[in-house]
N, C-alpha and C positions, 0 to 999 in steps of 0.2 A: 504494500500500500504506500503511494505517495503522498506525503501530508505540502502542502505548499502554506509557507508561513508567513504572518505581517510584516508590517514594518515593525511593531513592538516587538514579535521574535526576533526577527531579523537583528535587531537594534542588541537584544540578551545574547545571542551569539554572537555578536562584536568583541562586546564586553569580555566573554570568554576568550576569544578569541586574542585580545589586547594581553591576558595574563599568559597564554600560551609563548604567545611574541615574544611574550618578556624575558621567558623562561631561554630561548632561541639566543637572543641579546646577550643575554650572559653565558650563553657558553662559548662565545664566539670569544671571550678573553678566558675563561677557564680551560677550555681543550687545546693540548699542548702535550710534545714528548714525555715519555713517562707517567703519566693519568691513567689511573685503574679508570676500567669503566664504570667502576661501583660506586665513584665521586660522581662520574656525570647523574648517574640515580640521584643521589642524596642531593645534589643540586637543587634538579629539576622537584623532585618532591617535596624540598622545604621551601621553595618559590613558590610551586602550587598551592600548598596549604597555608603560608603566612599570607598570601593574600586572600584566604576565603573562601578559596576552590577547593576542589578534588580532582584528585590523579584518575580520570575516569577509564582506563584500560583495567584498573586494579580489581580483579574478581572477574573480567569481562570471558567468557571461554576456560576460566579456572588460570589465569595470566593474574601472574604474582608481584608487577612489579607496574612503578608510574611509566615508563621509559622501553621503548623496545630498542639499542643499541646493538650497529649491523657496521662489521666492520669489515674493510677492503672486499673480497668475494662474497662475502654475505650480504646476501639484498636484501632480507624484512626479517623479521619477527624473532630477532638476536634478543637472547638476555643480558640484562648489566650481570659483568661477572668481577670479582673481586680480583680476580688472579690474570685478566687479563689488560695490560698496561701497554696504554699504546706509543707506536714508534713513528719516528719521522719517517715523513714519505707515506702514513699511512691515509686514506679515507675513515670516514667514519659519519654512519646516518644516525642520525637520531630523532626516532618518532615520537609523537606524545598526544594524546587527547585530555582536556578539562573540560569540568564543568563546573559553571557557577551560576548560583541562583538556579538550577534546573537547565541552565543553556550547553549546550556541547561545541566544541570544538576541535580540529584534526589538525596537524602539521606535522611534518618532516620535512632536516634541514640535511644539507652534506657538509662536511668540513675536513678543511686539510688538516692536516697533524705536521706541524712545521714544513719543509720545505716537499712538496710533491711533484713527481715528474710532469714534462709537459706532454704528456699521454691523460696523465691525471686531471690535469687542469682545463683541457679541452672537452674530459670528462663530463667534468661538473658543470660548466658553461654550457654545453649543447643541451643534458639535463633540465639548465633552469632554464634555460629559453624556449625549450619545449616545453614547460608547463607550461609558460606563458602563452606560448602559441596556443596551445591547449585552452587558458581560459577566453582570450578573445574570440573563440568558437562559442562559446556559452553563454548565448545571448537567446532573447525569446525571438523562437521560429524555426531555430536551427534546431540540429539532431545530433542526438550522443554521437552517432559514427560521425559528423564532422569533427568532435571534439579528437576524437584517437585519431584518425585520420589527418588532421595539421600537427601530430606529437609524433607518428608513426612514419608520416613522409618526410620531415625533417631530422630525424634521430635516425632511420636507417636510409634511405634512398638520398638525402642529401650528405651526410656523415660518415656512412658504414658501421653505424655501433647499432648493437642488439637491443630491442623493444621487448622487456619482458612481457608475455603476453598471459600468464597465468595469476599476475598479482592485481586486483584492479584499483581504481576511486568506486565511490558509494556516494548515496543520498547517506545524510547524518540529521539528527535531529528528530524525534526526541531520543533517541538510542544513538550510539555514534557508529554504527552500520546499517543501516536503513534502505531504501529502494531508492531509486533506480542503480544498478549496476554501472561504472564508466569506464569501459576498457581504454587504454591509451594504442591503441590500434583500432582498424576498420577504414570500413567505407564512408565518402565522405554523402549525406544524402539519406541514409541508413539509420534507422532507430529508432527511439521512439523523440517525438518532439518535445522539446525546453520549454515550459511556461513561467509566467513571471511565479517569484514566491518558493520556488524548487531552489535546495540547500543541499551542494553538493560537496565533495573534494575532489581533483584532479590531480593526481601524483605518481606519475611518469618515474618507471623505476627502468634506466639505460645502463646499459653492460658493453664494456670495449670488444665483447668477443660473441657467442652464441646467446641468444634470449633462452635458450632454455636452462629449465632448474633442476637442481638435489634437494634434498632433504637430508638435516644431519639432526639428531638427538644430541640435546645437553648433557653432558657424562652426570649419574650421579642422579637425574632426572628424567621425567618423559616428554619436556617439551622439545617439540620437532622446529626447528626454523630453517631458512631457505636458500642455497647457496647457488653459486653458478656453476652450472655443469663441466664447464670447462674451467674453473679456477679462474677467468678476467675479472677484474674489478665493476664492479656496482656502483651509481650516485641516484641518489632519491630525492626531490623537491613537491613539496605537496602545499597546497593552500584550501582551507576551508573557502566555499565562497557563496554568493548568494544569484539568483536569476532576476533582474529587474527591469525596468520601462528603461531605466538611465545605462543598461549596460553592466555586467556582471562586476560585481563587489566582491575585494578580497575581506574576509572578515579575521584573516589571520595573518596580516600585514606587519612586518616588519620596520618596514622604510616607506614613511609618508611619502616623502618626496617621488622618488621614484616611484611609488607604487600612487600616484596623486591620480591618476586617469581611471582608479579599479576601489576608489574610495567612496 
């Protein structure tokens, strides 16, 4: 079921989405060589909660923690691990959903870990400019397949890097996995059609080598997360955003400025 929400929702998922950002802000000076990823955790979940929110992954699918952290070939659903401390050269995604006052919100960011190669760095740029291609498709009229479709022709046919095509975006709100489906692949033309009020995420997970994935289990544990089949590195960019008369709103905006035309 697709629920399409006010301006008054729309407005509570900002807000949310403002705390989320915040949490993205600061680790853009906190991640750095030698950072267990169990610091990024503790971070992000004492940001979350001193301002009011909640870590809303935590209990979601039996998922133990605020922060899904997916390092170099790990493309989604990594745990923070104590023992795992990251090195120069490395990538490192980090996802997270809040909620406050009842509002939800989604993001993931990529970040380099001191100096990365320029394989890396082209990476992560083609990455986020394909979200953004991505969300100037989600406008009212258009269709999910345009959305994957301007992510999918630009990350592999213009680029030659790999479109995961097993991990997608979702509607969010009032759950933060909700309908419709949004693969960042397809046809453009194809789908079902965007109306105003529809609350989505788009977050384009690109691979320097094959889209296709592994599955490894956590030692010790049973959660399964998701790796590249061929060992190439992964970058993940995701925005919460909303479908409106004025043009698709990020609601999980980092950078006003830059992000001023999706505000």
């Amino acid at each position: 079921m697709i629920t399409l929400k006010s301006t008054r929702e729309i407005e509570g998922m900002r807000k949310s989405g403002a705390i989320l950002a915040g949490v993205h802000l600061g680790l853009r000076n906190l991640i750095k060589p030698g950072l267990s990823t169990w610091e990024i955790e503790k971070f992000a979940r004492q940001y979350i909660e001193s301002h009011g929110a909640l870590a809303s992954q935590i209990g979601f699918d039996g998922y133990k923690y605020a922060t899904c952290i997916s390092v170099n070939s790990e493309v989604a659903h990594g745990i923070p691990r104590r023992g795992l401390n990251l090195k120069n050269g490395d990538i490192v995604k980090v996802d997270m959903c809040v909620e406050y006052d009842g509002y939800q919100s989604d993001s993931c960011w990529t970040y380099a870990v001191g100096n990365v190669s320029a394989e890396i760095q082209k990476l992560m740029a083609v990455t986020k400019k394909a979200l953004y291609l991505g969300i100037d498709q989600a406008v009212i009229g258009n269709r999910i397949g345009d959305i994957g479709h301007a992510i999918q022709t630009y990350a592999e046919d213009e680029n030659g890097f790999g479109d995961i095509r097993t991990l997608i975006g979702h509607g969010i709100q009032p759950s933060i996995h909700e309908e419709p489906a949004i693969p960042h692949y397809g046809e453009a033309g194809r789908g079902l059609r965007l109306r105003e009020g529809m609350t989505i995420t788009i977050e384009p997970m690109i691979v320097t080598g094959s889209w296709q994935l592994a599955t490894k289990v956590v030692p010790h544990d049973t959660w399964r997360y998701y790796v590249t089949a061929d060992g190439s590195p992964a970058a993940q960019y995701e925005h919460t955003l909303a479908i409106t008369k004025a043009g698709p709103k990020i609601l999980t905006s980092q950078d006003p400025e830059a992000d001023a035309n999706y505000l």
